[in-house]
C-alpha positions in Angstrom: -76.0 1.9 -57.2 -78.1 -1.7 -56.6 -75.6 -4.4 -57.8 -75.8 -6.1 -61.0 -78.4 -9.9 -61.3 -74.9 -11.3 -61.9 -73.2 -10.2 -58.5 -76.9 -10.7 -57.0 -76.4 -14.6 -57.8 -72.3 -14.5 -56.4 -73.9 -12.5 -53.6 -76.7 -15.0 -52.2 -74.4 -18.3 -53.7 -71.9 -17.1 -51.4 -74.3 -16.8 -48.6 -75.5 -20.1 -49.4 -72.1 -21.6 -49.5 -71.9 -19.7 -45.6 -75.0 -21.1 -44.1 -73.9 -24.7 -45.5 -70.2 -24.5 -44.2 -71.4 -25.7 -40.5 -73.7 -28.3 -41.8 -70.6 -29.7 -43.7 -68.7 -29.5 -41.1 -71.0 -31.6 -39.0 -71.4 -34.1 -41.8 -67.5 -34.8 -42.1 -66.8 -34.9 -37.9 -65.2 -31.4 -38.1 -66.1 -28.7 -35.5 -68.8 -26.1 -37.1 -66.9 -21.9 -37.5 -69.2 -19.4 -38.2 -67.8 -17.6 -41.2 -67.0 -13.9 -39.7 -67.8 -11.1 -41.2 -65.1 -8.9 -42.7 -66.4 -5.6 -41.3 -66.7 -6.5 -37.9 -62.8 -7.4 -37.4 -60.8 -5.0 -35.9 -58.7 -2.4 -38.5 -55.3 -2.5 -36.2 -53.1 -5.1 -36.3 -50.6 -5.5 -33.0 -47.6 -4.1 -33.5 -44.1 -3.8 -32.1 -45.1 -2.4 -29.2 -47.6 -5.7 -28.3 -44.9 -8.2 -28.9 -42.4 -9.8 -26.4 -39.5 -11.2 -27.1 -38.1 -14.3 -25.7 -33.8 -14.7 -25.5 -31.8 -17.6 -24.7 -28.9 -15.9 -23.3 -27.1 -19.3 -23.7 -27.1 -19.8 -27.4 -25.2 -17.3 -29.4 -27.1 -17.4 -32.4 -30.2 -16.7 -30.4 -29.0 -13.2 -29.1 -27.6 -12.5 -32.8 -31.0 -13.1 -34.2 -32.3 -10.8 -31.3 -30.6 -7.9 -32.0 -31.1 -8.5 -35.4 -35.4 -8.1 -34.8 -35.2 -5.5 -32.5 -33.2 -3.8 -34.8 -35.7 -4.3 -37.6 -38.7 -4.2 -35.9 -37.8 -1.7 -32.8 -38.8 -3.8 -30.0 -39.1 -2.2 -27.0 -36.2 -2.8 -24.6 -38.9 -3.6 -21.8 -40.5 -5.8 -23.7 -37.4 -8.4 -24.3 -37.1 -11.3 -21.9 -34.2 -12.9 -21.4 -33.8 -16.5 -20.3 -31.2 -19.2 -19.6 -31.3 -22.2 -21.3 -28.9 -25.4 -22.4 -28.6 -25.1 -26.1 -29.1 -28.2 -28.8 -32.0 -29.9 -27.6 -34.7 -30.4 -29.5 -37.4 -30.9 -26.5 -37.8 -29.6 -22.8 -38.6 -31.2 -19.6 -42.1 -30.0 -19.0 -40.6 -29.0 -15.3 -37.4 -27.2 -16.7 -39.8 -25.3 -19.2 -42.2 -24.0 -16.3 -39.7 -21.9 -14.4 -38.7 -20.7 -17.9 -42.3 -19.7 -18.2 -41.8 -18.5 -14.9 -39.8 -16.0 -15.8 -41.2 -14.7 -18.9 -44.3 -14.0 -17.6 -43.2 -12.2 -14.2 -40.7 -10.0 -17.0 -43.4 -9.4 -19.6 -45.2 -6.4 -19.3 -48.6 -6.9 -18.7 -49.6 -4.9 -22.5 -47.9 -7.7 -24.5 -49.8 -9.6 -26.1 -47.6 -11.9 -28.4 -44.5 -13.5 -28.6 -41.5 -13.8 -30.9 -39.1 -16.9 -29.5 -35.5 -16.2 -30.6 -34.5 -19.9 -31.4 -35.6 -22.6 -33.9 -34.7 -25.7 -30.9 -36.3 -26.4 -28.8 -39.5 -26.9 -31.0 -41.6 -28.8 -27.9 -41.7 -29.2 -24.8 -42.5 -32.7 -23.5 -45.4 -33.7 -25.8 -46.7 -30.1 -26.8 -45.1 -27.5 -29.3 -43.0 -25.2 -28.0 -45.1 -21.9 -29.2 -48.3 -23.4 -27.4 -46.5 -23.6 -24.4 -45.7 -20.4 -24.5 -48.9 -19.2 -25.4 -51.0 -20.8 -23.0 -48.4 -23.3 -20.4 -47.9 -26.6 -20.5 -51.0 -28.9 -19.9 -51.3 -32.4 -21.0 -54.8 -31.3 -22.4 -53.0 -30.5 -25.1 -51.7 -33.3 -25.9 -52.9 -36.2 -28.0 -53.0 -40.2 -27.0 -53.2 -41.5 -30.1 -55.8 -40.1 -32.7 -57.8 -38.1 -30.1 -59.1 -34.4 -30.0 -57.0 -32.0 -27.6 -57.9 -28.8 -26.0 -59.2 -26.0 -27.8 -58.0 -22.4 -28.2 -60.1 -19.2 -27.4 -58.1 -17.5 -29.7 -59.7 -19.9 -33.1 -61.4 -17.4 -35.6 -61.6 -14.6 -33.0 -61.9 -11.1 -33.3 -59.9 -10.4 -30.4 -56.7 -8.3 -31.2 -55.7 -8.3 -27.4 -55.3 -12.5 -26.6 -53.2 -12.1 -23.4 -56.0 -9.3 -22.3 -59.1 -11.5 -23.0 -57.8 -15.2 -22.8 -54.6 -14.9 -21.0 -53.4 -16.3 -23.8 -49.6 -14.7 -25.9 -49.8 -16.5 -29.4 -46.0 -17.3 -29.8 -44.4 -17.8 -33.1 -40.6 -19.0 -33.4 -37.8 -16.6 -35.5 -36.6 -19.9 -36.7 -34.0 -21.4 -39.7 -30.8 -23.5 -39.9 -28.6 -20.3 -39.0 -28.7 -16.6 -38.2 -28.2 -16.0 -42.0 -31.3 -17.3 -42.9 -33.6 -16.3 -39.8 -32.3 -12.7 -41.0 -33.2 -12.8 -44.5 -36.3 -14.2 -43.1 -37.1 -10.9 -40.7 -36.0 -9.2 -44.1 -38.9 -10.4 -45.8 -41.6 -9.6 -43.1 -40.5 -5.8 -43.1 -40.7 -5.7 -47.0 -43.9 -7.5 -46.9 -45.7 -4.5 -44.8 -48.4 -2.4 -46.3 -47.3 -4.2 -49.4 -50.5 -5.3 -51.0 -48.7 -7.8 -53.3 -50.8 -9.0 -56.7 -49.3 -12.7 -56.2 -51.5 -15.9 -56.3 -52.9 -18.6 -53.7 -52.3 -21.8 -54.4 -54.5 -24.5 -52.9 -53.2 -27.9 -53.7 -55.5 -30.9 -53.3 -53.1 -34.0 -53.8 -53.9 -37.6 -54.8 -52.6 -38.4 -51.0 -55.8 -38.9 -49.6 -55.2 -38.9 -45.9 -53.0 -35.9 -46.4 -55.9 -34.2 -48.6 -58.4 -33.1 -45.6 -58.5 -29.5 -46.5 -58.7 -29.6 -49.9 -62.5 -29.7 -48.8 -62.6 -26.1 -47.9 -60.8 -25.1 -51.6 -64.2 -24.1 -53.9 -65.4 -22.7 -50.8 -62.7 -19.9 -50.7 -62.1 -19.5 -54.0 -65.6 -18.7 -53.9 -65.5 -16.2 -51.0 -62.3 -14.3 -51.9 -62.3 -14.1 -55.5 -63.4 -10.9 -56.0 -60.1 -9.7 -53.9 -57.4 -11.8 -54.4 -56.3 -14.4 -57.0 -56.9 -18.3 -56.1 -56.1 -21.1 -58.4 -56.7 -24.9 -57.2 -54.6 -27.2 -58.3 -54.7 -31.4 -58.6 -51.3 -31.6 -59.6 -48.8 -32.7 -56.4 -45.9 -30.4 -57.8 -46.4 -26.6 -58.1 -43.4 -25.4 -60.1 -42.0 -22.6 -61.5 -44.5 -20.0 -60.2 -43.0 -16.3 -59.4 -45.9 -14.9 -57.6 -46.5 -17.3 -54.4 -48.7 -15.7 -51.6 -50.3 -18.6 -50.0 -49.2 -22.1 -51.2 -51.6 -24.7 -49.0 -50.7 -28.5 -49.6 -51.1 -32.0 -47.9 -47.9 -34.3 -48.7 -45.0 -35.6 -46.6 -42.9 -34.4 -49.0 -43.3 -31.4 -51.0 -41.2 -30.8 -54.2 -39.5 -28.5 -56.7 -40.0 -25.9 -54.0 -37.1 -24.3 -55.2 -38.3 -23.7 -58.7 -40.9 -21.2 -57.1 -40.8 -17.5 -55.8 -42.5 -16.4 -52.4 -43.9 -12.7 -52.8 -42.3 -11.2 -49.0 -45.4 -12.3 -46.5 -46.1 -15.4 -48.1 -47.1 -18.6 -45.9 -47.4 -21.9 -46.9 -47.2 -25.4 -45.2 -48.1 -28.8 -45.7 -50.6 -31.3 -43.7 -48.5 -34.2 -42.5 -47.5 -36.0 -39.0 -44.3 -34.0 -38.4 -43.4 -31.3 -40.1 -42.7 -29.1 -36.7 -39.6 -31.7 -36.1 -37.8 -28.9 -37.8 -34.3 -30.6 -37.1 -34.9 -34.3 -36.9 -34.2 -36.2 -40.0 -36.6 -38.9 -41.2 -39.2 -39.3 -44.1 -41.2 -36.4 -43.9 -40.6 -33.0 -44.7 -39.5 -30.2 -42.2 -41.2 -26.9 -42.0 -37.9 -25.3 -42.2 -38.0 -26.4 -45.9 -41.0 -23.2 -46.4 -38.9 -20.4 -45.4 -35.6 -21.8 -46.9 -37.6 -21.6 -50.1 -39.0 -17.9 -49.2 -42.0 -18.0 -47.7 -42.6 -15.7 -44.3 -44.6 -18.5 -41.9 -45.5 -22.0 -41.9 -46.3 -24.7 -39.5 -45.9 -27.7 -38.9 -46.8 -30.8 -36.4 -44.6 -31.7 -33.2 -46.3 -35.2 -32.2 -48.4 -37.5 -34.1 -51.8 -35.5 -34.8 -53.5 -38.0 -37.0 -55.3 -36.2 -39.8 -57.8 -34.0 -37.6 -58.2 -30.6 -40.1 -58.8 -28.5 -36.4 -55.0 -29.6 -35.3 -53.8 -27.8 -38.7 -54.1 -24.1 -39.7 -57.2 -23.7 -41.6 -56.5 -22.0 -45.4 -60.0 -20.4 -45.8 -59.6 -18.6 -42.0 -55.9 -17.7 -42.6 -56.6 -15.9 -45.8 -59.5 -14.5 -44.7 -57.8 -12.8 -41.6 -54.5 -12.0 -43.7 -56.1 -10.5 -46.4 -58.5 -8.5 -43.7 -54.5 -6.4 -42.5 -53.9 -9.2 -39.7 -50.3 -9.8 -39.2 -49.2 -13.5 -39.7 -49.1 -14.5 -36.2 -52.5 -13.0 -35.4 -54.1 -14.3 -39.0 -52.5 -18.1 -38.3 -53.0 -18.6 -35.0 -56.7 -17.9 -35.4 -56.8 -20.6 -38.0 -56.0 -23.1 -35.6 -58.2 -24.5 -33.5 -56.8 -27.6 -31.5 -53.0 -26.3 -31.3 -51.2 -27.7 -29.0 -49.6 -29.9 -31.3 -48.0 -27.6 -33.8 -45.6 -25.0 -33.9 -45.8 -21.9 -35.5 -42.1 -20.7 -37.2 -41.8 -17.1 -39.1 -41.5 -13.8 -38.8 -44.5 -12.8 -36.8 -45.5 -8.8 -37.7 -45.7 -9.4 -41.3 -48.7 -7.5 -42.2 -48.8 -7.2 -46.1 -52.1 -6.7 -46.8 -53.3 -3.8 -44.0 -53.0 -0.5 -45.5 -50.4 2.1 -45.4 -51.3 5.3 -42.9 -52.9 8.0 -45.0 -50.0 11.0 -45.2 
């Protein structure tokens, strides 16, 4: 049946919106993405049997939430590496963390292609996050002097569903939270969220902190593009309160409030652009990640080291979504929307897959 003059119009705006994104892009210093096309990304998601997982043998709570995600998630035995570590330190020595990596890698078997890092410190190492690290090794590319670009990922917006096959890349996300209780109720949530299709809401917030605001320039853009399969409301109030059906809840801020007041659907990820919201444990002025999944959301991120406002050092919402909503698991659908990452870390639970669909019987 040829579609209606009305989704004609939403058709070739849409297209229109497409072909402009790069030219934006170019006009406001950011790096052009090519929108990708739904159809061509790959219908499997990785699964258990793709992921490693990383043990400090060293920190008791560590090898509790292990055997708590194996449990859950039936991780291989092969595919859990154990390591050695001193406990209680928020970074690592760039030369103490390469014979960690060492080891992993030499362990690994060779069909893994992400990681799940049993710990929520240490969150960097020297002056790169801790799941880049992992990911890709330490390199002081990565790293920013001052307000400067940093390397790129291979991974950003890809359709690859094997990273460690074609980059040599293993996207790593951290089970993180204050104890064991919480990084449990935590992997509790990214079971439920599977094959869950939840009808919840995304929320992109543009704030009256203009520095903090950068994204809020991609907002029309995907309420645009995904409208027609998932509910988006933008919002130009700071506080987002007393909503029961959070999926995606995108914000810049350094603090975010009345988090409490809200309810994450299982899956949900949410974060906030500011300078360091990866210093998950450090006290200071700005928000911690952490705050996200003690308020009930599945994955967030945050920044490690000063970043400076660059959009392409923080997950971008329209590519996230995108992905997600495509049947990516979190880890696969955030790290793609990253594109300079070295300077953020990645915290959740990382198979959460709520929107591919359930196996026909």
């Amino acid at each position: 049946m040829p579609p209606s003059r009305s989704g004609q119009i939403k058709h070739w705006t849409a297209l229109l919106l497409v072909s402009l994104l790069p030219v934006l892009a170019a006009c406001d210093g950011l790096s052009p993405t090519p929108h990708t096309n739904s159809t061509s990304i790959p219908s499997a998601a990785v699964g258990a049997t793709e992921l490693g997982l990383v043990v400090n043998t060293r920190d008791p709570i560590s090898r509790r939430i292990a055997d708590y995600y194996i449990a859950k998630r039936r991780i291989p035995a092969a595919n859990v590496v154990r390591i050695a570590f001193a406990p209680g330190r928020n970074i690592l020595p760039p030369g103490e963390f390469r014979l960690l990596k060492t080891t992993v890698d030499r362990q690994m078997p060779a069909g893994v292609q992400v990681l799940a890092l049993a710990w929520t410190a240490p969150y960097r190492v020297g002056c790169m996050s801790v799941t880049t690290a992992f990911a890709a090794g330490f390199d002081a590319e990565f790293c920013a002097a001052t307000c400067n670009p940093t390397r790129a990922s291979p991974y950003f917006n890809s359709n690859s569903r094997r990273p460690f096959d074609d980059f040599g890349w293993r996207p790593a996300m951290l089970l993180a939270g204050r104890d064991s209780a919480m990084v449990e109720a935590l992997i509790d949530r990214g079971v439920a969220a599977d094959n869950s299709q939840p009808p919840g809401t995304g929320y992109l917030v543009s704030t009256s902190d203009r520095a903090r605001n950068v994204r809020a320039r991609y907002f029309n853009g995907i309420k645009l593009l995904q409208s027609d399969r998932f509910r988006l409301l933008i919002t130009r109030r700071n506080i987002l309160q007393y909503r029961d059906d959070v999926m995606f809840y995108f914000t810049g801020l350094k603090q975010v409030e009345k988090l409490t007041t809200n309810t994450f659907l299982p899956g949900a990820i949410a974060d906030h652009l500011t300078s360091s919201g990866g210093q998950l444990l450090a006290s200071g002025g700005q928000m911690s990640s952490l705050r996200w999944l003690e308020a009930g959301a599945t994955g967030s991120y945050g920044a490690v080291t000063e970043p400076c406002n660059f959009v392409e050092k923080f997950p971008r919402p329209d590519i996230v979504i995108d992905r997600y909503l495509n049947g990516e698991t979190l880890i696969e659908a955030y790290w793609k929307s990253v594109e300079w990452p070295g300077q953020g870390v990645f915290i959740g639970e990382p198979l959460a897959t709520p929107f591919r669909q359930a196996p026909a019987l």
